[in-house]
C-alpha positions as a printed Julia matrix, in Angstrom:
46×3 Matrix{Float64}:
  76.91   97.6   148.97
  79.41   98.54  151.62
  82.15   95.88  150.86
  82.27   97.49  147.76
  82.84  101.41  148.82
  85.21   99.51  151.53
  86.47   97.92  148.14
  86.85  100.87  146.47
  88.43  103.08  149.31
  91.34  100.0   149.75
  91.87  100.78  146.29
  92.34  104.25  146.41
  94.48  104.13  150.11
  96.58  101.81  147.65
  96.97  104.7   144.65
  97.85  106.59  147.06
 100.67  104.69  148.85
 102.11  104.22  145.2
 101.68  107.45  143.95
 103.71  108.67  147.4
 106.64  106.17  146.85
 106.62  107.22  143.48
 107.28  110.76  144.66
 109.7   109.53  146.76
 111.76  107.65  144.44
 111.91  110.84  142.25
 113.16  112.78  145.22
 115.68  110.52  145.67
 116.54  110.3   142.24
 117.35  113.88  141.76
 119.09  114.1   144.89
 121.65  111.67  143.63
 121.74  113.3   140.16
 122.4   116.61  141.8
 125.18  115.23  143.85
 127.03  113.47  140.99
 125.92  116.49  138.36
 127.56  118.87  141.3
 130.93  116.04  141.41
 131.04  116.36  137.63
 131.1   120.16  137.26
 133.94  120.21  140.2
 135.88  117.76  138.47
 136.14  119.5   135.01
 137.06  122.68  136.45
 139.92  121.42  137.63
């Protein structure tokens, strides 16, 4: 019985690593699309 809750918490450490670098990838995401949205805005006003 214990290889399987030691099973079962691998499997959630692992949702969990994947779920961060998820969040991650989104942050990193909108940082770019802020940067170019901001380039963008600055370039038609002129």
């Amino acid at each position: 019985m214990a290889p399987l809750v030691l099973a079962a918490t691998a499997a959630e450490e692992g949702k969990k690593v994947i779920e961060a670098m998820l969040v991650v990838g989104l942050v990193f995401a909108g940082v770019i699309t802020l940067g170019q949205l901001g380039h963008w805005i600055r370039h038609r006003r002129h």
